[in-house]
N, C-alpha and C positions, 0 to 999 in steps of 0.2 A: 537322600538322593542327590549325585550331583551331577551336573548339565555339562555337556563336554564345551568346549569354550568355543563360539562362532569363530568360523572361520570363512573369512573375508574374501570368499574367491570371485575373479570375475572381474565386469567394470561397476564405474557407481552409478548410481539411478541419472547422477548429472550426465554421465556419457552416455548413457542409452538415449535420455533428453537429447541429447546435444546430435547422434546418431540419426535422431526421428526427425532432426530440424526445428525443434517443439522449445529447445533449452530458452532461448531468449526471449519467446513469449510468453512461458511457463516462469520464469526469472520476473518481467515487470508483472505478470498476471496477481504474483503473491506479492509485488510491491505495491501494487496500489490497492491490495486488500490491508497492507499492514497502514497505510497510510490513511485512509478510509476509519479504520479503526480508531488509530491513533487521534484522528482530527473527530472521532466522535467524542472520545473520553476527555480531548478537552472540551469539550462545549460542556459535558456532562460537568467536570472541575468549573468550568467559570461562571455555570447556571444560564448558560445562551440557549434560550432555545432555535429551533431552523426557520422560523419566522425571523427572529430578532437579527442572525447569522446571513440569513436571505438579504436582510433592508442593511446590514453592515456593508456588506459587498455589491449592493446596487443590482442584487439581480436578484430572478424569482425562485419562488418555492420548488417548482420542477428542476430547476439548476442545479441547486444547492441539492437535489437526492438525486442527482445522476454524480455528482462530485462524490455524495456519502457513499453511493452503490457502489461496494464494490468486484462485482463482474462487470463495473462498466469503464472501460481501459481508453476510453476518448475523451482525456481527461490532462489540460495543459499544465503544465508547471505553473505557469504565472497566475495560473488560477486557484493549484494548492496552493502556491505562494501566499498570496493573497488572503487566503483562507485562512490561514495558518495565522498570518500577521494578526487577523480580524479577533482570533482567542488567545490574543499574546504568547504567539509561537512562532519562532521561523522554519523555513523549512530549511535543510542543510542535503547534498548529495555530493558524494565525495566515491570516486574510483579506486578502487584496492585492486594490489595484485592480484593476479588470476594464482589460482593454488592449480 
């Protein structure tokens, strides 16, 4: 049996986003999930646990899981920064063209 080949009509999900007014906060919403992520799996690589991660960065345990959480988009750069330094990581944000 074979599948006739999609065909790609229409706009892309980004325009419909972008339409709804939704693209740029649906854009950081999954950046600070990938980020979130990312800054757990190093704690996991360098054996920090969010106590030890909490007293690196001079603030408390409730801090440090609003920073982990991520649906929680009230969250500074200087503070992933930070973060990130604390598990021997930097963080990096760099602008590319728009496609």
């Amino acid at each position: 049996m074979t599948h006739a080949p999609f065909d790609h009509s229409g706009s892309s999900f980004d325009d419909f986003l972008e339409e709804e007014g939704l693209l740029e906060e649906t854009e950081a919403a999954a950046l600070k999930r990938v980020i979130a992520w990312q800054l757990a799996e190093a704690m996991k690589a360098e054996g920090v646990s969010k106590k030890a991660l909490a007293e690196r960065l001079g603030t408390s345990r409730s801090q440090l899981d609003r920073l982990l959480d991520p649906d929680n988009p009230n969250v500074h750069l200087t503070t992933i920064a930070r973060a990130a330094r604390a598990v021997g990581k930097r963080l990096r944000i760099e602008m590319v063209d728009a496609i």
